[in-house]
matplotlib code that plots the C-alpha trace (Angstrom):
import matplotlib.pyplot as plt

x = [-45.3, -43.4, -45.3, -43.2, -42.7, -40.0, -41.3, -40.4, -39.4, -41.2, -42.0, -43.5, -45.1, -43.3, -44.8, -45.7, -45.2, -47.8, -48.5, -46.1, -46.7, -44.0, -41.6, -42.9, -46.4, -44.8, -43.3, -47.1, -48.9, -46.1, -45.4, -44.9, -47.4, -50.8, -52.0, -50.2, -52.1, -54.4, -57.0, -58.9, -56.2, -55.8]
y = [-79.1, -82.1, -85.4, -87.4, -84.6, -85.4, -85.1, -82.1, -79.9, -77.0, -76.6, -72.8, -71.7, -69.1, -65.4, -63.4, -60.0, -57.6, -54.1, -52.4, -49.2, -46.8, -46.4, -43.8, -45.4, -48.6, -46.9, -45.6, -48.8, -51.0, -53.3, -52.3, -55.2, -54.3, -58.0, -58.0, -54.9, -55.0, -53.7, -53.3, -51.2, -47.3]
z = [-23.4, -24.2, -24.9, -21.9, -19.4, -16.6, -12.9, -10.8, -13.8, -14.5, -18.3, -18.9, -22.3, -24.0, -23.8, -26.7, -26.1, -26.9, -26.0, -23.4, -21.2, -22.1, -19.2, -17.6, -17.3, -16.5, -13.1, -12.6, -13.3, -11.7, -14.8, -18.7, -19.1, -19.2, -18.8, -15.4, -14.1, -11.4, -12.6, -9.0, -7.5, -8.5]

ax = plt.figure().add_subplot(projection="3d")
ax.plot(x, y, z, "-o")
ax.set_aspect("equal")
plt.show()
């Protein structure tokens, strides 16, 4: 984050990627991210 942020822009931290889902178990699980998975629904 900047040290004087400017009101009413949105400043988002970069993402590192990490492990991915390959693509076929990305169209299963709904994401190639396993962070974004819900984790309560099948």
């Amino acid at each position: 984050m900047p040290i004087n942020p400017e009101y009413a822009t949105a400043y988002i931290r970069y993402q590192t990627y990490g492990k991915t889902f390959t693509p076929e178990e990305g169209l299963k699980q709904g994401t190639i991210f396993p962070e974004l998975r819900d984790h309560w629904v099948n």
